[in-house]
C-alpha positions in Angstrom: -7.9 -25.8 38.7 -6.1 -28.4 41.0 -8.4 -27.1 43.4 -11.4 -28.0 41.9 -10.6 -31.6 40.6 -10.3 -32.1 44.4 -13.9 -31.3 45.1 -15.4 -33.4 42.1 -15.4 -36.9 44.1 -17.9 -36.2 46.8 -20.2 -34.0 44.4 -20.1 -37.0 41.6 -21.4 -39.0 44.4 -24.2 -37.4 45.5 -25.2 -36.8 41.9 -25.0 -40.7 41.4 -27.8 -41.2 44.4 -30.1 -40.1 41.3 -28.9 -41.5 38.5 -25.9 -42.6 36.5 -26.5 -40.7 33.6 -26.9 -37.4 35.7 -23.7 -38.1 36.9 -21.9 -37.9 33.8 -23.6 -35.0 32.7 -22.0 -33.2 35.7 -19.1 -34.8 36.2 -18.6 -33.2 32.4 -19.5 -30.2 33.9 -17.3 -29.9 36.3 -14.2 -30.9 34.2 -15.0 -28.3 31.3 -15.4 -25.7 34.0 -11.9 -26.8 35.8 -9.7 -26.3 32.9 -11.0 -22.7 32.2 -8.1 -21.0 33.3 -8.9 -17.8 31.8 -12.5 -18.1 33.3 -13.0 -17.2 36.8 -15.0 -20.8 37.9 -16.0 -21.3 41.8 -17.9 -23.9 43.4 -19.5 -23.4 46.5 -22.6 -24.4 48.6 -23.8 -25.1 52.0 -25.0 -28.4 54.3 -27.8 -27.2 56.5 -28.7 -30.3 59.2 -30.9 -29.9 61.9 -33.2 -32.0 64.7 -37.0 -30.7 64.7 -39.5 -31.0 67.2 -43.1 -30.5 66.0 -46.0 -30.0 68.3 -49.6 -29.8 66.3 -52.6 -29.5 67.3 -56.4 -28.5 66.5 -59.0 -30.3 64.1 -56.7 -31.5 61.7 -55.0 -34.5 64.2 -51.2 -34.7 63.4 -48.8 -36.8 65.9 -46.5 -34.7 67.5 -42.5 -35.9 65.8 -39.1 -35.4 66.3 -37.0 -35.4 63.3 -33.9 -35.1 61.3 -34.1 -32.6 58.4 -32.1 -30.8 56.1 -32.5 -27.4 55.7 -33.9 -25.5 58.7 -31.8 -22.9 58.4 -31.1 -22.8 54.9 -31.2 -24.8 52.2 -28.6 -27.4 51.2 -26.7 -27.0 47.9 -24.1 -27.0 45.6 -23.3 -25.1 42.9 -21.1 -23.9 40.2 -20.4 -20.5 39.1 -18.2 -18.8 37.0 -17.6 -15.2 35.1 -15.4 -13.9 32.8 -14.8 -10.3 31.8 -14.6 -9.6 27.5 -14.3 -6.0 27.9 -13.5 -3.4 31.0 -17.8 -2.6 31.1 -19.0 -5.9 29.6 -18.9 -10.1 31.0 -20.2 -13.0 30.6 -21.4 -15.4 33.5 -23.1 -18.3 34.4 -25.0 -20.6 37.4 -25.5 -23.8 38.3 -27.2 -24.6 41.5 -28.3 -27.9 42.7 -30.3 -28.5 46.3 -30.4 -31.8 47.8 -31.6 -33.0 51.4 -28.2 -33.5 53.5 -30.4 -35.9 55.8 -31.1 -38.6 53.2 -28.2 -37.8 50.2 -31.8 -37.2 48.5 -31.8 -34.8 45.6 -34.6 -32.4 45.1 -35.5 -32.3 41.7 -38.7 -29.9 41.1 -42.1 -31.0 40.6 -41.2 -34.1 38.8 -38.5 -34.9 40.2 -35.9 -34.8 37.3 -33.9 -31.3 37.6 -30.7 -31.7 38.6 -29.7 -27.6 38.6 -32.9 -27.2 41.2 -32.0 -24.4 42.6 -30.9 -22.4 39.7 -29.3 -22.6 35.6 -28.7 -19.7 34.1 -26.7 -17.2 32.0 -25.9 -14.0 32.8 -24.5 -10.9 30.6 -23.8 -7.5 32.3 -22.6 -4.3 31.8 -21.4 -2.1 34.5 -23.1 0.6 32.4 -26.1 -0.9 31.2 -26.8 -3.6 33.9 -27.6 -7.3 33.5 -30.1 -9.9 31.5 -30.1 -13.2 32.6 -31.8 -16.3 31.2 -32.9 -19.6 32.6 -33.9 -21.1 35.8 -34.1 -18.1 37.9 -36.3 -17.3 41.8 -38.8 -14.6 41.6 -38.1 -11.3 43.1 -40.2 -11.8 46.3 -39.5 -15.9 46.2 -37.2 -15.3 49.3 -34.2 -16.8 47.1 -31.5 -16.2 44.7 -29.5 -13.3 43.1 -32.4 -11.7 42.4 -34.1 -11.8 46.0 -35.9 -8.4 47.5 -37.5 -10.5 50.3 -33.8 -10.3 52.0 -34.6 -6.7 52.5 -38.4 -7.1 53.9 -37.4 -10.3 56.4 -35.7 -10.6 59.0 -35.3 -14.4 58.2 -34.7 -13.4 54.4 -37.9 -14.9 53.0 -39.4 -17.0 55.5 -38.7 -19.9 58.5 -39.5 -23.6 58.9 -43.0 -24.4 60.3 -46.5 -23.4 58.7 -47.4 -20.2 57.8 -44.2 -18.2 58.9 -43.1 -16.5 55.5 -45.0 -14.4 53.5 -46.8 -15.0 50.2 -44.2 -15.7 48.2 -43.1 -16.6 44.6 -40.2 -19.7 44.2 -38.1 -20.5 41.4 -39.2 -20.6 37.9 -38.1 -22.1 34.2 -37.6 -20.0 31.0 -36.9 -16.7 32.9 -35.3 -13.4 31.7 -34.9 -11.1 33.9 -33.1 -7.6 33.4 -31.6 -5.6 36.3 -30.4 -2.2 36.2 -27.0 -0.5 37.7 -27.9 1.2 40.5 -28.7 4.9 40.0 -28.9 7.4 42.8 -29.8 5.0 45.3 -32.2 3.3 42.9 -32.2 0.0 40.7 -34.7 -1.5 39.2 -35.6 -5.3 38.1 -37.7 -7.1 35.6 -38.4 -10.8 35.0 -40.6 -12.3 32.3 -41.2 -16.4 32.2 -42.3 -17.7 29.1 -43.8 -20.9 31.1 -43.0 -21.1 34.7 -42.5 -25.6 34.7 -41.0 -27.0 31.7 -42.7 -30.3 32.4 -46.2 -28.4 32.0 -48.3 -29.5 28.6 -48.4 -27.2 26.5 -45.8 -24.4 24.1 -44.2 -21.6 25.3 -45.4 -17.8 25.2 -48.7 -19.7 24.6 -51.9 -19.3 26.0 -51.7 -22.9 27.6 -49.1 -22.9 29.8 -48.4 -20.4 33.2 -46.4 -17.7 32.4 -44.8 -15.2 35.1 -44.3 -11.0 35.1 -42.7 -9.5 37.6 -41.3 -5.9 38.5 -39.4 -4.2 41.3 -37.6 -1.3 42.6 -35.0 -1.1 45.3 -33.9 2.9 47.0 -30.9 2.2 49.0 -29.8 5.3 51.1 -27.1 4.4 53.6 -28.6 2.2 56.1 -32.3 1.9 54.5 -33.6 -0.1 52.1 -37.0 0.6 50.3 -38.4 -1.9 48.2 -42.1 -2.5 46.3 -42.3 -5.5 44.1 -45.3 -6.9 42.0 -45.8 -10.3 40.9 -48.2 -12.1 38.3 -48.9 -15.4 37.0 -51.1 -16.0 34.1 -52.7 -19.9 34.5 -53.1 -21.6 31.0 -55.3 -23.4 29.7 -54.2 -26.7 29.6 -53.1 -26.5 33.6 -55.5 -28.8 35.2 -58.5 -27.0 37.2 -57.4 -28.0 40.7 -53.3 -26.5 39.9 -54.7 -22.9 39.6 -57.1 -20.3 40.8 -59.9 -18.6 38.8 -58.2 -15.5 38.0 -54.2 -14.4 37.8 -52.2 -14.6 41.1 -50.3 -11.2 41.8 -48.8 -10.6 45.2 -48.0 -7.1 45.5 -45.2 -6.2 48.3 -44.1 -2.8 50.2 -41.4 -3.1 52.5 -37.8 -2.5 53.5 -35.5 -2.5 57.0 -33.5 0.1 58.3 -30.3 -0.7 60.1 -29.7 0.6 63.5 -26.8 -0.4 65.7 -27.2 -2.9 66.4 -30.6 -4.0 65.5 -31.9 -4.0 61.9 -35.2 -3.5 62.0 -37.7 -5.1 58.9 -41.2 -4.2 57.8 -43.3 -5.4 55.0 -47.1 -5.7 54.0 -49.0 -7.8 51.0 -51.9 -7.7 49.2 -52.6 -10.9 47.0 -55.3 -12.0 44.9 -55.5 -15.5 42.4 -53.5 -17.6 45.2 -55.1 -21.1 44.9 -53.3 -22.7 48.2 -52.1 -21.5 51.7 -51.9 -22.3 54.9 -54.3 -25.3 55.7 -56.1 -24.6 51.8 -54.9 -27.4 49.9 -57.0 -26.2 46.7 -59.1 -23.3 46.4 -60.8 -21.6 43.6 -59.5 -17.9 44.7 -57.7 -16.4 48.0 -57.8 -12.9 48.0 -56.4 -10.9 50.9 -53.5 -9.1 52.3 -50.5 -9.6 55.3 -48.5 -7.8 57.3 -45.1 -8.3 58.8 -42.4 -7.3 61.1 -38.9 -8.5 62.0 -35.9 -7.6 64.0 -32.0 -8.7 63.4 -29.9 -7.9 66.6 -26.3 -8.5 65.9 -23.1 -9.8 67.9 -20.2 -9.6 66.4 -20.9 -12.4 63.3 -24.0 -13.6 65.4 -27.3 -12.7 65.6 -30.4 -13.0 66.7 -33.4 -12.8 64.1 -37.4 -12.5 65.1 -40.5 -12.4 63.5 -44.3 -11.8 63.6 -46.9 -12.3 60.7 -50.5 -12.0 60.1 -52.5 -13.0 57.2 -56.4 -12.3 56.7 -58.1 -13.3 53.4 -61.3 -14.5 51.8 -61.5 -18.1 50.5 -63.6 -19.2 47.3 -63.6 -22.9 48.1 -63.2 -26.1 45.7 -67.3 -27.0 47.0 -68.3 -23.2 46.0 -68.4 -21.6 49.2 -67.5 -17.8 48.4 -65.9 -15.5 50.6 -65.2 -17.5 53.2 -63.4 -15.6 55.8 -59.7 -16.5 56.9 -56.7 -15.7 58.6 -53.2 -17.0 60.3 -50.7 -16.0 62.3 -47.4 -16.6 63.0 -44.2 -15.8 65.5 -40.5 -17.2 65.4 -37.4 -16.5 66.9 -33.6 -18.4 66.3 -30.0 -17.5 67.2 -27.4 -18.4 65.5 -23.7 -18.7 67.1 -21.0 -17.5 64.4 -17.9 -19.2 65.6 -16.5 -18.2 62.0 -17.9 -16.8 58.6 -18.6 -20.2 57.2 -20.7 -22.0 60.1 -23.5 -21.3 61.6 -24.8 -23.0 65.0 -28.8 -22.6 65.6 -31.2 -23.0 68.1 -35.0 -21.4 67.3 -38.8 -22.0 67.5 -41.7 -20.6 66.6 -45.8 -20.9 66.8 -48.6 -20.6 64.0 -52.3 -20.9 64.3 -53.9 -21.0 60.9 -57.4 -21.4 59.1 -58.0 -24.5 56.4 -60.4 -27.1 55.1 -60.2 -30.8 54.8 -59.7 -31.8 51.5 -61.6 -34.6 52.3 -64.6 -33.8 54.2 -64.5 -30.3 52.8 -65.2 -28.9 56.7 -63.3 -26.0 57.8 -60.4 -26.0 60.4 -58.8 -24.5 63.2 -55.0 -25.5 63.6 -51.9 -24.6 65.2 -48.5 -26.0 65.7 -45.0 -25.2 67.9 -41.6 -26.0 66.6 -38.1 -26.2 68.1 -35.5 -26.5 65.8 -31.4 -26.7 66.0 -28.7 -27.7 64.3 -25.5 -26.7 61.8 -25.0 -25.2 58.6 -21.7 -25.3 57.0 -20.9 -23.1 54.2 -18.3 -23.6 51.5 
């Protein structure tokens, strides 16, 4: 507990780079969860910081920058978790996950701007028997993030890399989510996730025909060194989501995919059919984007470094904002980084990576032909 009083200075401090009221919210937090002795409580997180060097070109004319970001290799954050066991089969557990930009002290709060648990907030009961059923804030099953991630076992880079286009069609992380997960059974285990409406600040009631609402199922087979996975994701728009915020029919991404471990190269493979999306790549807005991808990866490893690559392609058919149907698309995309492991708890990273990608001015409405080159490096820190 003295452990954790020590850590509550800096993280009241970056909380207060908001607002004062969010502070004391956490700050409250933080003390209830300290005194817990009985309650198993950790917090933990990571500061990713990196330099970026971005090289664009094509119709759309972009200056070519060099930049300090947060998060090129992963995703800064801090969070709280904590469990504690009321039977031998049965316990109760929680998550609090905030992300912030380690560049600028900046936290990201959602769409509006005003969550402070970002990342993730949720509850969690499981059962060593029956599984688990969480509720809250939780990422999709193919969102490339979170406890409940299968993208980790289709990407080499674990859902995606910085620059445009180099990740696949993915969900993120969504409000008012249950989602059930089985024990694993003979190599299997299953997972279900229902959101009753995916943004809380959307207009609207939820389990209502207004608002988005979210389904999503997957299975995992893991045999040894394989992993199998197929996953299937929907979102229903509502009614009262304005026009330009969703397509003209439900998005589902449907993925097949897994990796199989060799020494000492794991080796990842995935493909994607979606329909409903209404952005990507250089689409802004569109009515409908119906296609499918296809994606390969390697993970060589060296000791606790590695060396992580990746190839995806894209074609789909766009039904524009200005009613041009079945206009024809596509992208593609390499990337390569290497990360030096000095210890378990810091990465050092140098990578790059080039996309050439389809789009339309939202402007002038005229199609486009773009591509861009990045070189990325910098530290992550994990605590």
């Amino acid at each position: 507990a003295h452990g954790s009083g020590r850590i509550l200075a800096p993280l009241i401090k970056v909380i207060k780079m908001k607002t004062f009221k969010y502070s004391l919210i956490i700050s409250s937090l933080l003390v209830a969860c300290s005194v817990q002795a009985e309650s198993a409580v950790t917090i933990y997180g990571r500061i990713d910081t990196g330099i970026a060097y971005d090289n664009y070109g094509g119709d759309t004319h972009k200056d070519n920058t060099i930049t300090m970001q947060s998060g090129l290799n992963t995703a800064s954050r801090i969070g709280i978790k904590g469990i504690e066991e009321i039977t031998d089969d049965l316990s109760v557990g929680f998550r609090l996950e905030n992300r912030f930009a380690s560049d600028s002290g900046a936290l990201k709060g959602g769409l509006k701007g005003n969550k402070i648990f970002e990342g993730c907030s949720y509850l969690t009961v499981s059962s060593k028997k029956f599984g688990e059923v969480s509720a809250g804030r939780i990422s999709g099953i193919s969102s490339g993030s979170g406890a409940y991630d299968l993208q980790f076992f289709m990407d080499s880079f674990g859902g995606g890399t910085y620059g445009i286009g180099l990740a696949p069609v993915k969900s993120s992380r969504i409000d008012n989510m249950i989602t059930y997960r089985t024990p694993m059974l003979a190599g299997f285990q299953g997972t279900l996730q229902y959101s009753m409406k995916t943004e809380e600040s959307e207009e609207g009631d939820e389990n209502t025909s207004d608002v988005d609402k979210f389904y999503a199922g997957g299975l995992r087979y893991k045999n040894g060194n394989l992993n199998l996975v197929a996953a299937y994701e929907e979102t229903t728009w509502g009614k009262k989501v304005p026009a330009a915020a969703k397509g003209t029919t439900s998005k589902k991404i449907a993925t097949i995919g897994g990796s199989y471990r060799f020494k000492p190269v794991t080796v990842y493979l995935q493909g994607q059919y979606f329909d409903g999306v209404n952005k990507l790549d250089g689409f802004s807005s569109a009515k409908n984007i119906k296609g499918f991808g296809t994606y390969a990866g390697t993970q060589f490893w060296f000791g606790l470094s590695s060396w992580q690559s990746m190839i995806y392609y894209r074609d789909y058919k766009v039904n524009t904002i200005n009613n041009i149907e079945d206009h024809k698309a596509h992208m593609l995309g390499i990337a390569t980084k290497y990360l030096y492991r000095p210890s378990k708890s810091i990465d050092i990273y140098i990578g790059g990576g080039f996309s050439t990608w389809d789009g339309q001015n939202a402007k002038t409405k005229k199609f486009t032909k773009d591509h861009a080159f990045n070189i990325i490096t910098g530290i992550t820190k994990y605590f």
